[in-house]
Each structure stands twice: as structure tokens, then as C-alpha cells.
PyMOL CGO cylinders between C-alpha atoms (Angstrom):
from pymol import cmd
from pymol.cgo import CYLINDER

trace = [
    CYLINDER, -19.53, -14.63, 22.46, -18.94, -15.47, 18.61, 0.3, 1, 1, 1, 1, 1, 1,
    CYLINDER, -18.94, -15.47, 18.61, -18.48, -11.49, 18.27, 0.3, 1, 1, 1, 1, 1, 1,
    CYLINDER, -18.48, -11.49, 18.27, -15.38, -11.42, 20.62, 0.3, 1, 1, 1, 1, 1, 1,
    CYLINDER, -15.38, -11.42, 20.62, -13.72, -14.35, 19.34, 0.3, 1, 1, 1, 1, 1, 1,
    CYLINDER, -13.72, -14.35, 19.34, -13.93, -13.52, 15.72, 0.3, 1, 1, 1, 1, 1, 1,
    CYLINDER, -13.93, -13.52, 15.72, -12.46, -10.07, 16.63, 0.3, 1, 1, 1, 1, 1, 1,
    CYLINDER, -12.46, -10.07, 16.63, -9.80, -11.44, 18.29, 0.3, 1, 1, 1, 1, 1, 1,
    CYLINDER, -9.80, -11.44, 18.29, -8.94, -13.87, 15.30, 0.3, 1, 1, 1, 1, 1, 1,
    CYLINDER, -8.94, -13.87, 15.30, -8.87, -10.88, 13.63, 0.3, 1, 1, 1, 1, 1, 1,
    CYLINDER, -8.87, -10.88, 13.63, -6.65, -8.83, 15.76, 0.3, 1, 1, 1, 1, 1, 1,
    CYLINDER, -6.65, -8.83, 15.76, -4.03, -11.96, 15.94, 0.3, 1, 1, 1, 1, 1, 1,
    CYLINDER, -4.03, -11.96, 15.94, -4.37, -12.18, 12.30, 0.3, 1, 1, 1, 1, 1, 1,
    CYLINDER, -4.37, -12.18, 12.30, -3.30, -7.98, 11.74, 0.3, 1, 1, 1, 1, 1, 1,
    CYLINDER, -3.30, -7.98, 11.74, -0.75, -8.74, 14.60, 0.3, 1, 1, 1, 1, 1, 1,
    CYLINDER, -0.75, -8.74, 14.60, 0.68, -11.72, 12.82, 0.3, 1, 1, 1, 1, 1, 1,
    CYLINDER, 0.68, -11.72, 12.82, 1.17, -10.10, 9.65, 0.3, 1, 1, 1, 1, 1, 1,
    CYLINDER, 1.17, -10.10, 9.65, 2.66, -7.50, 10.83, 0.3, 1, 1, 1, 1, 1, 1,
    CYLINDER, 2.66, -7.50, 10.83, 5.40, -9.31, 12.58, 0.3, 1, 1, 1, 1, 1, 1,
    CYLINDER, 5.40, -9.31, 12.58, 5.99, -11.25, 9.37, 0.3, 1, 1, 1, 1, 1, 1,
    CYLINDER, 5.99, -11.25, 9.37, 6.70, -8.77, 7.58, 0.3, 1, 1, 1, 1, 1, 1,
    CYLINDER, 6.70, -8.77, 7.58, 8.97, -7.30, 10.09, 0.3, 1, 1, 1, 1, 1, 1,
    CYLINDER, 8.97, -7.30, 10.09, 10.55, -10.31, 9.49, 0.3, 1, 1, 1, 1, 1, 1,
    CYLINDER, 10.55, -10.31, 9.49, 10.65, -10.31, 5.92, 0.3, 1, 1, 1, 1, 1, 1,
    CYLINDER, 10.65, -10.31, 5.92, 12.12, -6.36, 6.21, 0.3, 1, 1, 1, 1, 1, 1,
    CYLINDER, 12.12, -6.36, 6.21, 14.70, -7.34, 8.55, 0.3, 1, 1, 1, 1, 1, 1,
    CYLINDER, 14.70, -7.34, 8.55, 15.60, -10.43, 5.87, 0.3, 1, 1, 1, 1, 1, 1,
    CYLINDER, 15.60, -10.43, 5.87, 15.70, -7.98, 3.35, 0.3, 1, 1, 1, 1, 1, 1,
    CYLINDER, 15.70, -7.98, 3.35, 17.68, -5.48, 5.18, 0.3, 1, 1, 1, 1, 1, 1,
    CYLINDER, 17.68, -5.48, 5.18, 20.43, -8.42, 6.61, 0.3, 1, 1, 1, 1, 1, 1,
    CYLINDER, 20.43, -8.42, 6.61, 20.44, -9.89, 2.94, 0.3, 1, 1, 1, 1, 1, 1,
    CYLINDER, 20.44, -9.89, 2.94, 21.73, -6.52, 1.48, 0.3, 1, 1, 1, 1, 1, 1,
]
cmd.load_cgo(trace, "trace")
């Protein structure tokens, strides 16, 4: 259904962000 898929884009979406800015902390973190 159009219900599950948008709530998955929306999950991958939270779960994406929040590995890039794991990313950016870790950056942040190395560059110091």
C-alpha cells in the first residue's frame, strides 16, 4: 500500500540522517 511505502521512505530518510551526521561527528571529532 501507498501507506507502507511512504512510511518506509520516511524511516530510511530518519535512518539516513542519522548516519550522516554520525559521519559529520566523527569528521569533526578526527579533524580536531
Amino acid at each position: 500500500s501507498e501507506e507502507m511505502q511512504d512510511a518506509s521512505l520516511t524511516m530510511l530518510r530518519r535512518l539516513w540522517a542519522r548516519v550522516m551526521t554520525t559521519d559529520e561527528v566523527l569528521a569533526e571529532l578526527g579533524a580536531s
